[in-house]
C-alpha positions as CSV (number, residue, x, y, z in Angstrom):
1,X,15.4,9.7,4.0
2,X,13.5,9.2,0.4
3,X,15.2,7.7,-2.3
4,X,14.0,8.6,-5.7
5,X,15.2,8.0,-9.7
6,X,13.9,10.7,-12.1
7,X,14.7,11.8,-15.4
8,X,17.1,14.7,-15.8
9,X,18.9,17.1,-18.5
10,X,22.2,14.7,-17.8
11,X,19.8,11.3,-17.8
12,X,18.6,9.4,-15.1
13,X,20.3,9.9,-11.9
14,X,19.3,8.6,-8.0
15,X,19.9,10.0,-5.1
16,X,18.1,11.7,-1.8
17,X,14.6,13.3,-2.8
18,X,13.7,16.5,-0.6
19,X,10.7,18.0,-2.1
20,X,11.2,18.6,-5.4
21,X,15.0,18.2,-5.2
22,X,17.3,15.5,-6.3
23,X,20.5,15.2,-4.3
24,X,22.2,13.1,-6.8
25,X,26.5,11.9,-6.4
26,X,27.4,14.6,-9.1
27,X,24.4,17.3,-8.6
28,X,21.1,18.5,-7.6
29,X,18.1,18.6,-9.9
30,X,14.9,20.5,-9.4
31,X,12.1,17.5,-9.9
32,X,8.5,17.4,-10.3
33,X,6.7,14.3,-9.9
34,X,5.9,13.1,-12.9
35,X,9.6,12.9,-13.6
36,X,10.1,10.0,-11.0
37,X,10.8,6.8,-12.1
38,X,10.4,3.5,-10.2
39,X,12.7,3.8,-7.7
40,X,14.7,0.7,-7.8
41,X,15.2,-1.9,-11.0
42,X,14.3,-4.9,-9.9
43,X,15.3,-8.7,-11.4
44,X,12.0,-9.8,-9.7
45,X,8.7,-8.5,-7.2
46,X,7.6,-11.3,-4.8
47,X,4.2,-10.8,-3.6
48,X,2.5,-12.4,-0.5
49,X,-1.0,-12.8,-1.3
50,X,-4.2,-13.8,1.8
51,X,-1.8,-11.7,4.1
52,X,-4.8,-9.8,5.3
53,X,-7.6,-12.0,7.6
54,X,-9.9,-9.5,6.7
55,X,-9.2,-10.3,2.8
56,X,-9.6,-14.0,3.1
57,X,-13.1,-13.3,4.8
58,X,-14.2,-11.0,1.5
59,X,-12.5,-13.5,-0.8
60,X,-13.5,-16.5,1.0
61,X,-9.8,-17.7,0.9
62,X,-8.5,-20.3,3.5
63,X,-5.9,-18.8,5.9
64,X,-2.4,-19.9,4.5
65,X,-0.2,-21.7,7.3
66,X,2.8,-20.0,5.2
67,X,3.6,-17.2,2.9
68,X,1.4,-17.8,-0.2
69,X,3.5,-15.8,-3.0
70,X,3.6,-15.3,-6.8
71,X,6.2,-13.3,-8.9
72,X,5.7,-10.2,-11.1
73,X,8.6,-9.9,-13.8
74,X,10.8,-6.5,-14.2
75,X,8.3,-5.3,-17.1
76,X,5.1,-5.3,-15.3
77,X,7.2,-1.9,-13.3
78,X,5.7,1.6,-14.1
79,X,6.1,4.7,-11.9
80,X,3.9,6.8,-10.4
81,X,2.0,8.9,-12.2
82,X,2.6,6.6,-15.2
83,X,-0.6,5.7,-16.8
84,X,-2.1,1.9,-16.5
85,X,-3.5,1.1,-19.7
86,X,-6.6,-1.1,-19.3
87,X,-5.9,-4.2,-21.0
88,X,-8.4,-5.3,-23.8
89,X,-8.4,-8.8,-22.9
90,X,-10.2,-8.3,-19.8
91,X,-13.1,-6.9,-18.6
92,X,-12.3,-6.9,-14.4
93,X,-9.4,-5.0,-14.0
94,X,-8.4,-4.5,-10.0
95,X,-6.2,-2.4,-8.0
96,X,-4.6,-3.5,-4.3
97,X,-2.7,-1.4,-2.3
98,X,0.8,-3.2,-0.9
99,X,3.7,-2.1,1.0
100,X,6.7,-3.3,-0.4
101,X,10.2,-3.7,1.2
102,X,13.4,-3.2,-1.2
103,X,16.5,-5.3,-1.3
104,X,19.5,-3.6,-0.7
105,X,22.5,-6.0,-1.4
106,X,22.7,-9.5,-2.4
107,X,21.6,-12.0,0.0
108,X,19.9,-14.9,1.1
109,X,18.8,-17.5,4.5
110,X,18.1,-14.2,6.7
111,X,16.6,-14.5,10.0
112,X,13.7,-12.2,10.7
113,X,15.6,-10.3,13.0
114,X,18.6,-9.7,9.7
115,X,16.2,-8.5,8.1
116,X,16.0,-4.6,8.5
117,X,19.8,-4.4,7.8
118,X,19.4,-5.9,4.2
119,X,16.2,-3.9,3.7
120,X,17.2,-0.6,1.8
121,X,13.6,0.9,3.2
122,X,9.9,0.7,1.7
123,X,7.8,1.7,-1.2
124,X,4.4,1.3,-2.3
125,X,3.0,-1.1,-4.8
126,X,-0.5,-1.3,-6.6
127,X,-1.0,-5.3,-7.5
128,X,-3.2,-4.4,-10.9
129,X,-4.7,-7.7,-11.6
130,X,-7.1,-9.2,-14.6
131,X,-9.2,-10.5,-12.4
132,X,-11.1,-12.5,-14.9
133,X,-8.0,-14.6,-16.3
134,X,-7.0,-18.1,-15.6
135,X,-3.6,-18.7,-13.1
136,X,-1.9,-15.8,-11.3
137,X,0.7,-15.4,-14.3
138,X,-2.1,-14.0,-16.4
139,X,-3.9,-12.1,-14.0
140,X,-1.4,-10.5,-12.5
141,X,2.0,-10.5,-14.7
142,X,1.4,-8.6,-17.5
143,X,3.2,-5.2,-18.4
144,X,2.2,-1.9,-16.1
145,X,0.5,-4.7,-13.8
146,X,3.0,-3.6,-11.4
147,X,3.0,0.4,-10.4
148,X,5.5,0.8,-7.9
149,X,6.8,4.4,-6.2
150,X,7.0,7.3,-6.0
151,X,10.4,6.5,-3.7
152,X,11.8,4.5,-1.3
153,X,11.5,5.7,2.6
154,X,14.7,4.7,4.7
155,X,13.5,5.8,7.9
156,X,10.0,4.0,9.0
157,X,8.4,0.7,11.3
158,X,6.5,-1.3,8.7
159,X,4.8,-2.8,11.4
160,X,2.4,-0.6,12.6
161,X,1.5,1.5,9.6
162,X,-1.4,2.9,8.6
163,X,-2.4,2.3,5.0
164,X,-5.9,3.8,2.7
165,X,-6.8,3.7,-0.9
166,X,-8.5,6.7,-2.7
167,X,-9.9,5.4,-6.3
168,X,-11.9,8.3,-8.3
169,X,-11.9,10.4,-4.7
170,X,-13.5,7.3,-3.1
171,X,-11.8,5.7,0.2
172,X,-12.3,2.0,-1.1
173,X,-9.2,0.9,1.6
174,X,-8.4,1.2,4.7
175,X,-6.0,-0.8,7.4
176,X,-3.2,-1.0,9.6
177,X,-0.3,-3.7,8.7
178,X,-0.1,-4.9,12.2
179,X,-2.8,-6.7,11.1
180,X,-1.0,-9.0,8.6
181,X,-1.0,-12.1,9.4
182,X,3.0,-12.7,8.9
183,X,5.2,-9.3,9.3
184,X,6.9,-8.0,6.8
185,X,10.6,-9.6,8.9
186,X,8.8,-12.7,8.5
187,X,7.9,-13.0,5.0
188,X,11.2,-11.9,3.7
189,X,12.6,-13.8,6.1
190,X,10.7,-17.2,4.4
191,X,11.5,-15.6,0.9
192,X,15.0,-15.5,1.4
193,X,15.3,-19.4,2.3
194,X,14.0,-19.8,-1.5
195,X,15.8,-17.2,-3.3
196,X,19.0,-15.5,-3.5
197,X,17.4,-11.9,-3.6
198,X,19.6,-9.2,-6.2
199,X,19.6,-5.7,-5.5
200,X,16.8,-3.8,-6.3
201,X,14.3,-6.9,-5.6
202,X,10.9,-6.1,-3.9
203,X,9.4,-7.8,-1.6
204,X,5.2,-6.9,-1.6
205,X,3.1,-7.6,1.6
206,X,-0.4,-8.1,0.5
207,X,-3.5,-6.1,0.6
208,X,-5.7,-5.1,3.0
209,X,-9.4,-5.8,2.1
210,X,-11.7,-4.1,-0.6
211,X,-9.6,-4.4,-3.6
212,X,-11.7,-3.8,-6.2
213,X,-13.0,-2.8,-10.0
214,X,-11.1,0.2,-11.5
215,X,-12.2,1.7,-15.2
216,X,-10.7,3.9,-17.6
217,X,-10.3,7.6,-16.1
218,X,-10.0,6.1,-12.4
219,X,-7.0,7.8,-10.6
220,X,-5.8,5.3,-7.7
221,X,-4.1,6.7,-4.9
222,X,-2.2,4.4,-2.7
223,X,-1.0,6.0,0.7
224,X,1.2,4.1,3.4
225,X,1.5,6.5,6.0
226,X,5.5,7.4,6.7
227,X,5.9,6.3,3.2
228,X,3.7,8.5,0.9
229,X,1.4,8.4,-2.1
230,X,1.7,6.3,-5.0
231,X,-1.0,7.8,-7.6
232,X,-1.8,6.3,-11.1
233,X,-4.5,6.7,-13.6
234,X,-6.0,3.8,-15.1
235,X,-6.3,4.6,-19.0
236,X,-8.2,3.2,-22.2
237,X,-5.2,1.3,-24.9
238,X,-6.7,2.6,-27.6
């Protein structure tokens, strides 16, 4: 099942999204995608960077013997199809395609095996970073750093999923996340032993190998198969 927000004649509303309908509580809206909005709310997005052996080859990163994570805020969220402006304080702007698991309910000290019943299901996140900034926080916490949609998928094994990146009609990624080198169960699993996730939270897995340069008039398309397609176009501010 895909759970979407989207703007509507009565406001916002959530519910079940079946191509180009919104099953909503109190009615059902006809859709189009540029109406979705990020599909949860979230007080915070954890992200697991070096998940990828693959990326700490290209990087020349050491392989972390835990989690390595940073923290978006709630205003680096856009939705898909929302435009990323291109920041004019930096001249190496990057995508990096992530799956991302949502929190369903309060919680906290999960096992890996707990984890897929406080897991509402998985969406798609594209990491922007400023590559050329000092510290994580200003690479990679700044507003519409964060693109995350186009809805959440209930019904789907994020451990064997195949995963590609489309920027400008290039392929610049391709991967499976069985090749992660801690599972999604295991790295909210750590997470939760930290933090006392809220509703809404993400949880973001890494990204395969290649990210890479994006400029103004680059659409990125981010596809985790079983999930969908989370597309952006990266736009000049002024």
């Amino acid at each position: 099942m895909r759970l979407a927000r989207a703007k509507t004649p009565d406001g916002v509303r959530g519910g079940e999204y079946r191509n180009g309908t919104l099953v909503a509580d109190d009615a059902e809206y006809e859709v189009d995608e540029g109406d979705l909005l990020p599909p949860c709310d979230p007080d915070a997005l954890f992200c697991v960077g070096r998940n990828f052996a693959a990326t700490l080859d290209q990087m020349d990163y050491e392989r972390p013997e835990e989690p390595d994570f940073f923290i978006k805020p709630p205003h680096s969220v856009v939705g898909h199809r929302d435009p990323i402006p291109y920041p004019d304080w930096t001249e190496e702007l990057t995508y990096a395609g992530e799956l991302v698991a949502v929190i369903d309910e309060p919680c906290s000290d999960l096992a890996p095996e707990e984890v897929p019943g406080a897991v509402r299901g998985y969406t798609i996140m594209n990491d922007v970073d400023a590559l050329d900034q000092q510290g994580r926080t200003a690479r990679k916490a700044f507003t519409a750093s964060g693109p995350l949609g186009p809805w959440i998928e209930t019904d789907v094994d994020p451990t064997d999923m195949d995963m590609y990146t489309d920027v400008a009609g290039e392929r610049r990624q391709e991967a499976n996340t069985e090749l992660m080198l801690f599972d999604p169960h295991e790295v909210v699993s750590y997470l939760s032993r930290r933090f006392e996730f809220r509703a809404g939270d993400c949880v973001a897995f890494g990204s395969p190998a290649n990210p890479g340069l994006v400029e103004p008039g680059d659409a990125v398309e981010i596809t985790y198969e079983g999930v969908g397609t989370l597309a952006n176009e990266v736009v000049d501010r002024s």
